[in-house]
C-alpha positions as CSV (number, residue, x, y, z in Angstrom):
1,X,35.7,341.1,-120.4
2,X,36.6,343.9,-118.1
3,X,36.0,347.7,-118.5
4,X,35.4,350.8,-116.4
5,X,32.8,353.4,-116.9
6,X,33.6,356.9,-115.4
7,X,30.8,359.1,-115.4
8,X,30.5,363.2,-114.1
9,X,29.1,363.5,-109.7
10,X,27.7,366.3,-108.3
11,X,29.9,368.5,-106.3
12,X,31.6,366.5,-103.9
13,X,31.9,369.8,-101.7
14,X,28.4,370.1,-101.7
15,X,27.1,366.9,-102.0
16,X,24.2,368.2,-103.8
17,X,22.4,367.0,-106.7
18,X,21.4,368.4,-109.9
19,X,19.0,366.5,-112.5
20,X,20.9,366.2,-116.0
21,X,18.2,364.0,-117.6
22,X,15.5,363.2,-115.6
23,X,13.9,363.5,-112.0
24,X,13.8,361.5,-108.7
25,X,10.9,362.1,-106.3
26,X,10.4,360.6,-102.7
27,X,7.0,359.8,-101.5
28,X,6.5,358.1,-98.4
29,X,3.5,355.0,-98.4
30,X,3.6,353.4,-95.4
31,X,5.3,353.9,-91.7
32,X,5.5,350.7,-89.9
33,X,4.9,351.2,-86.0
34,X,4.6,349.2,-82.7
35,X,2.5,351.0,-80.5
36,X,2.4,348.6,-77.6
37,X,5.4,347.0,-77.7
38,X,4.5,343.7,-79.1
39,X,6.6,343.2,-82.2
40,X,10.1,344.4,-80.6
41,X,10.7,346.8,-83.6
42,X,13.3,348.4,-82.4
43,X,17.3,348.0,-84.0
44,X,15.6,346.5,-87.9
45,X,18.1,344.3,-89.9
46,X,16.0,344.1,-93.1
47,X,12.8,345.1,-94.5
48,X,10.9,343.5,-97.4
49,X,8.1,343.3,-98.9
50,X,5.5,340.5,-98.3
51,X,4.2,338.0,-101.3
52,X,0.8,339.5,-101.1
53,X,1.0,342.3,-99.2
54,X,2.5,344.3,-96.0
55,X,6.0,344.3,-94.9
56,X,8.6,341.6,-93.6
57,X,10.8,343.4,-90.6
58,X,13.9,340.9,-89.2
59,X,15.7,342.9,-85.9
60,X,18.6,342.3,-84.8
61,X,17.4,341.5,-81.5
62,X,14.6,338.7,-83.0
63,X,16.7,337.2,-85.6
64,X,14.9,334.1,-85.3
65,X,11.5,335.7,-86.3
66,X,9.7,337.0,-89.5
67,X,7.7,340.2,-88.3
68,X,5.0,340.8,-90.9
69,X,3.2,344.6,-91.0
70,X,0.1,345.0,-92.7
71,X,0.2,348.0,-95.7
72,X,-1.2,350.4,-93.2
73,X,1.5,350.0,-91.2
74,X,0.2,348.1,-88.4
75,X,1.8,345.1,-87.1
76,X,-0.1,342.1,-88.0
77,X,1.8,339.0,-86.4
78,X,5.4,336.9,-86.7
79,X,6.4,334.1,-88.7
80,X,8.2,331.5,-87.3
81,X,10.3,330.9,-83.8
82,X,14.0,330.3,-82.7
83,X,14.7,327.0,-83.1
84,X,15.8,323.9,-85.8
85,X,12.5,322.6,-86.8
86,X,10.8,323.2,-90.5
87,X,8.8,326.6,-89.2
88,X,12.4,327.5,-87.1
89,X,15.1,330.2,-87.6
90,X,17.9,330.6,-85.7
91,X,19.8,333.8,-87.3
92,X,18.0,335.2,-90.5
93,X,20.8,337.2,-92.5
94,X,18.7,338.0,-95.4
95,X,14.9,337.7,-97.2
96,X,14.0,337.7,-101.1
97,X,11.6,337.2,-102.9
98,X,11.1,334.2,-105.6
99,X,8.9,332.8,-108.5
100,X,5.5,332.3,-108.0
101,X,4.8,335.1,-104.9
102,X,7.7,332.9,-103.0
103,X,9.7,333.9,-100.3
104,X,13.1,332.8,-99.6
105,X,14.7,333.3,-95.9
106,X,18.3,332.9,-95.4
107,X,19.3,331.3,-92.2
108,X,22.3,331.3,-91.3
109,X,22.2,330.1,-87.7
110,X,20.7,326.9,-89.5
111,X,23.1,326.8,-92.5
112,X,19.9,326.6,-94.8
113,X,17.5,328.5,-96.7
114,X,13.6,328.4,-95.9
115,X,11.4,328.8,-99.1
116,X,8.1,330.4,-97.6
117,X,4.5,330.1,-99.9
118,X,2.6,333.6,-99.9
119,X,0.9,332.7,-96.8
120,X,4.3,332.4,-95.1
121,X,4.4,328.9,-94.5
122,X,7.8,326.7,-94.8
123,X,7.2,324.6,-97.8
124,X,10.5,323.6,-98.0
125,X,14.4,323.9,-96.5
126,X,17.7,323.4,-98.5
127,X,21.1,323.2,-97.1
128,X,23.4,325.6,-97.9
129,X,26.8,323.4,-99.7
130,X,28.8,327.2,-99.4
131,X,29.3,328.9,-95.6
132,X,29.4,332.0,-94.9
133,X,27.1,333.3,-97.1
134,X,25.6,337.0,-96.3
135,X,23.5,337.9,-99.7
136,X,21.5,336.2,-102.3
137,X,19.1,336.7,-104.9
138,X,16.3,334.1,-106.8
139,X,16.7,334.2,-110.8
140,X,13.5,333.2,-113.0
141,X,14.4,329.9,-113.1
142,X,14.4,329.0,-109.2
143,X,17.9,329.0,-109.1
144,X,20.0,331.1,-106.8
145,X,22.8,333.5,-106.8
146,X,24.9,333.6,-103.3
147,X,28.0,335.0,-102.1
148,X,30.3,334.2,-99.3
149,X,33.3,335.7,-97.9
150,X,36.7,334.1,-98.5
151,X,38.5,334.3,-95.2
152,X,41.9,335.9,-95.2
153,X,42.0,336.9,-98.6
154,X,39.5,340.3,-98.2
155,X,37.4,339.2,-101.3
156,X,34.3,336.9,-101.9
157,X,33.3,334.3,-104.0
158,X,30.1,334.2,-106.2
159,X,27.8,330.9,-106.1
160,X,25.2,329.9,-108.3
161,X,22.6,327.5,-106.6
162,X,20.3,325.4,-108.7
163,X,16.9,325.2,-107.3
164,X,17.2,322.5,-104.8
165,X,20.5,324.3,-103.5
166,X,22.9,322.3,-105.3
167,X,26.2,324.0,-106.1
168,X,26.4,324.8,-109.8
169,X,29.4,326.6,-110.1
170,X,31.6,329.6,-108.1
171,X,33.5,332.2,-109.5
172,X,35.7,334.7,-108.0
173,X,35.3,338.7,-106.8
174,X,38.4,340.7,-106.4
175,X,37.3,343.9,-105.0
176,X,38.6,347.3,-106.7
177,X,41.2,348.8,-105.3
178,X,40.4,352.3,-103.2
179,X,42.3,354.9,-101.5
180,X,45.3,353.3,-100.6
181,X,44.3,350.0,-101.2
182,X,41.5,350.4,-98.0
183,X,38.9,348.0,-99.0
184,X,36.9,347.0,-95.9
185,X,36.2,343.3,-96.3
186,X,33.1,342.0,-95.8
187,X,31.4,345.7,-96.1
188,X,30.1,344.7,-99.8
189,X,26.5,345.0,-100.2
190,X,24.8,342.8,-103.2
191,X,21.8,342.6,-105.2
192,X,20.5,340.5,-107.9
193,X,17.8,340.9,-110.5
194,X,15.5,338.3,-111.7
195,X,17.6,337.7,-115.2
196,X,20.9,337.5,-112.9
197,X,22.4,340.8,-113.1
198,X,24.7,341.4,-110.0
199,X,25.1,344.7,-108.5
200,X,28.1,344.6,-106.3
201,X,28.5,347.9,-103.9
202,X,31.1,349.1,-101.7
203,X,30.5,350.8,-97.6
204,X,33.7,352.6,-98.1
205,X,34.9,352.9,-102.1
206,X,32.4,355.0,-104.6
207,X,31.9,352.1,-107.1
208,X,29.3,349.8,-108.5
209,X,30.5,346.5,-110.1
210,X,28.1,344.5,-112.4
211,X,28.4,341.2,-113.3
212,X,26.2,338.6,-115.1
213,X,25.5,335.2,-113.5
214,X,28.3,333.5,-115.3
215,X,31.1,335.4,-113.9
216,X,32.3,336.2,-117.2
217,X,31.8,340.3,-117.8
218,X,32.3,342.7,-115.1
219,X,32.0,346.3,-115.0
220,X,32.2,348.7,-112.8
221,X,30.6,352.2,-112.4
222,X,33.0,354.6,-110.3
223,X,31.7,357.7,-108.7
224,X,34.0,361.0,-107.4
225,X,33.8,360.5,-103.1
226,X,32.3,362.9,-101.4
227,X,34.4,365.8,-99.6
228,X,33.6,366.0,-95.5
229,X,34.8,368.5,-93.1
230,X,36.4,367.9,-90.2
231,X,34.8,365.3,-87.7
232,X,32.2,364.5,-89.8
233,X,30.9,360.8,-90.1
234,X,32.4,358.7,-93.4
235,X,29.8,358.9,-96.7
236,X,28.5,355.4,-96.7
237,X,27.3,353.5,-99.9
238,X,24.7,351.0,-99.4
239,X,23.1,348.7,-101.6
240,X,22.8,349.6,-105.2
241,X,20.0,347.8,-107.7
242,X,19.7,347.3,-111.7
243,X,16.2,348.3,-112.5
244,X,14.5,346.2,-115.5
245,X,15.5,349.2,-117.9
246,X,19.3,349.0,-117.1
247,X,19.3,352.0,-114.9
248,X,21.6,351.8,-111.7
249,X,20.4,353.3,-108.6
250,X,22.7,354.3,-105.7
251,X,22.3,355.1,-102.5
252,X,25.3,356.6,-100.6
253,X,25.2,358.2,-96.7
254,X,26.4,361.6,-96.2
255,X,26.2,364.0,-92.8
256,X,23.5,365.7,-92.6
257,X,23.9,369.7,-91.8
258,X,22.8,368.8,-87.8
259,X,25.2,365.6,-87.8
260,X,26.8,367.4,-84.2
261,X,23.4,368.0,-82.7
262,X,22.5,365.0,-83.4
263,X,25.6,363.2,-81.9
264,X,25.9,365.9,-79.0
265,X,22.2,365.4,-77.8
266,X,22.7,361.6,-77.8
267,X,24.2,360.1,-74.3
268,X,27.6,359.1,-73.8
269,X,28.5,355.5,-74.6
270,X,31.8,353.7,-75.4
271,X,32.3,350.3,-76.4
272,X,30.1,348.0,-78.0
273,X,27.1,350.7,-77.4
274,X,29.0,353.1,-80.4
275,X,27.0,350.9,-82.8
276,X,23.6,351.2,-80.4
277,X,24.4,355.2,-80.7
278,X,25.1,354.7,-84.3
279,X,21.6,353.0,-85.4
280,X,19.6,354.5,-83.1
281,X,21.3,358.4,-84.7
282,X,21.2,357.2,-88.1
283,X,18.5,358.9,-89.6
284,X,19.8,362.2,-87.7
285,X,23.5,361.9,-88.9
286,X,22.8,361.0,-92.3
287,X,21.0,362.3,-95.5
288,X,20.8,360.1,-98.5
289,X,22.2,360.9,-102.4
290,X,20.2,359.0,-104.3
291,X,22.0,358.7,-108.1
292,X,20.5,356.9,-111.1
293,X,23.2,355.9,-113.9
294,X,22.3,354.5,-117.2
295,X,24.7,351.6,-117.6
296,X,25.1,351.2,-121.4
297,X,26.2,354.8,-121.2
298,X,27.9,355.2,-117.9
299,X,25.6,358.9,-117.5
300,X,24.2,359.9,-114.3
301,X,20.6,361.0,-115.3
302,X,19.0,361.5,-112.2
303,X,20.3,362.9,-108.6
304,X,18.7,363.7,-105.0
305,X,19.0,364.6,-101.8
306,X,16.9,363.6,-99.1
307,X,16.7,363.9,-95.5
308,X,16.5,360.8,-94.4
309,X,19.1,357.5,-94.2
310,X,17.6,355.0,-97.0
311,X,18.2,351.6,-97.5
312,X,16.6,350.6,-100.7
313,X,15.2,346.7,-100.7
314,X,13.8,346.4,-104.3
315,X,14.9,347.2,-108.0
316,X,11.3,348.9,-108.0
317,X,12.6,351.5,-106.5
318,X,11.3,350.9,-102.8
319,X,13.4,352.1,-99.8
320,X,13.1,352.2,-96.1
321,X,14.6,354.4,-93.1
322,X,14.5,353.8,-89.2
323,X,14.5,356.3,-86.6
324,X,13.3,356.2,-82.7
325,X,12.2,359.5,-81.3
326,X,12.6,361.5,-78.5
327,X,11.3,358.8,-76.1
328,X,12.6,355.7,-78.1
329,X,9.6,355.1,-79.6
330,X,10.6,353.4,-82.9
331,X,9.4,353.5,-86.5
332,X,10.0,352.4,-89.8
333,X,9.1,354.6,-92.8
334,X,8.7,352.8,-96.4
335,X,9.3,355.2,-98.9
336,X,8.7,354.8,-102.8
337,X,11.4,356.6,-105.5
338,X,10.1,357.0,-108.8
339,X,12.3,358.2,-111.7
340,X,10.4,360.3,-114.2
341,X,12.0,361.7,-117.5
């Protein structure tokens, strides 16, 4: 079964936000710093939160290493080295957490996943039987939702994993079509509850699909784009999440009012540095829309704008930004949205 559900945006003009029902806040609980040096924080992949407590940082320049922050922010050690072995990652794509305070580590330089205990010890590995694979997400049961690109054909595939990483079955996602039929392959962001509800976002198209963990109902939430003058950096949609009340949370990237400031300060690089420039400006060229949408209903009931560029990393609503300072000195601010009606 198929279906649509169109629902009312805030001025795309604007790209401002207006509560309808109830109320985002943003509160920030933790900034994760590197005084000395000795984590390499700079140019973050993925933050998530640890089994018992603290943070888990991969960078793109330490993709082989777990970086583990303490609450406070401080940086307590890493997890792991570059290599093959048991305790060994080669390029780690994406974390999760599982049942019973687990931790699962997709490696995809090793073509395996790493199930870590609380402590953050390999207790066991599992080849991966699909390639390719990007994002995932641990049901109740153990079992796993993946998906993997299909080459050529701009779509993915969705795979469900049993618990020792055996293939269980594979369905198709054909992505919706956008502005003249522009869908970006391979820019699809995905997240998965515990009870295997798929969230299925878009970089570059304002829509949400949902699916269930057999493939067999799909809908999809559409939003109105957002309007940009001329020059301005694309509105990018990151990672969306089902919370456990059924309430979708978006995040989408829009200039921020300084965007040329911040692009005129930074130094002049071509090439393969653009996407240095690019994440080391983030946080200065973007603000964040935050929307929540009840699904049964397809309402927006909750909007806000914030000042910084969010990634959100849990359905709890937990979030984190990245910016370097004057200097280069980098940090990573976790954030915490609560909805309140």
């Amino acid at each position: 079964m198929m279906f649509s559900l169109a629902l009312a945006t805030p001025s795309s003009a604007q790209s401002t936000c207006t509560p309808s029902v109830g109320q985002l806040t943003l509160e920030r609980i933790a900034r994760l710093s590197d005084s000395n040096g000795e984590a390499g924080l700079a140019r973050p992949l993925l933050v998530q939160r640890a089994s018992r407590e603290g943070y888990l940082v991969v960078t793109l320049q330490r993709q082989g290493t777990l970086l583990l922050f303490e609450d406070n922010g401080g940086f307590a050690r890493s997890v792991g080295t570059v290599g093959q072995g048991p305790q060994e990652f080669l390029g780690i794509l994406a974390v999760e957490p599982g049942v019973a305070d687990s931790i699962h580590v997709l490696d995809g330089g090793n073509h395996r996943m790493s199930v870590l205990t609380p402590s953050l010890t390999v207790a066991r590995t599992m080849r991966l039987p699909v390639s390719g694979s990007s994002w995932f997400g641990v049901l109740r049961d153990g079992s796993t939702l993946m998906m993997s690109p299909i080459p050529r054909r701009g779509g993915e595939r969705l795979h469900l994993l049993d618990a020792s990483g055996a293939l269980v079955r594979s369905f198709f996602y054909s992505p919706p079509v956008g502005p003249e039929n522009a869908v970006s392959s391979l820019r699809r962001r995905m997240s998965v509850t515990s009870q295997g509800i798929i969230a299925l976002s878009h970089a570059d198209v304002p829509a949400v699909e949902i699916w269930d963990a057999s493939g067999s109902e799909n809908r999809t939430v559409q939003f109105e784009a957002f309007d940009r003058s001329q020059g301005e950096p694309l509105s990018i949609q990151e990672r969306a999440w089902v919370d456990d009340n059924g309430k979708v949370w978006t995040v989408t990237h829009v200039a921020d009012p300084n965007w040329a400031a911040a692009l005129s300060s930074a130094p002049r690089r071509d090439g393969r540095d653009a996407a240095r420039l690019l994440e080391e400006n983030m946080d200065r060229l973007y603000d964040s829309v935050v929307r929540v949408v009840d699904l049964s209903s397809g309402l927006e009931e909750a909007c806000l704008r914030v000042d910084q560029a969010l990634t959100l990393f849990s359905s709890d609503g937990f979030a984190w930004s990245y910016r370097e300072d004057a200097v280069g000195f980098p940090h990573i601010d976790v954030w915490r949205l609560s909805y309140i009606l």
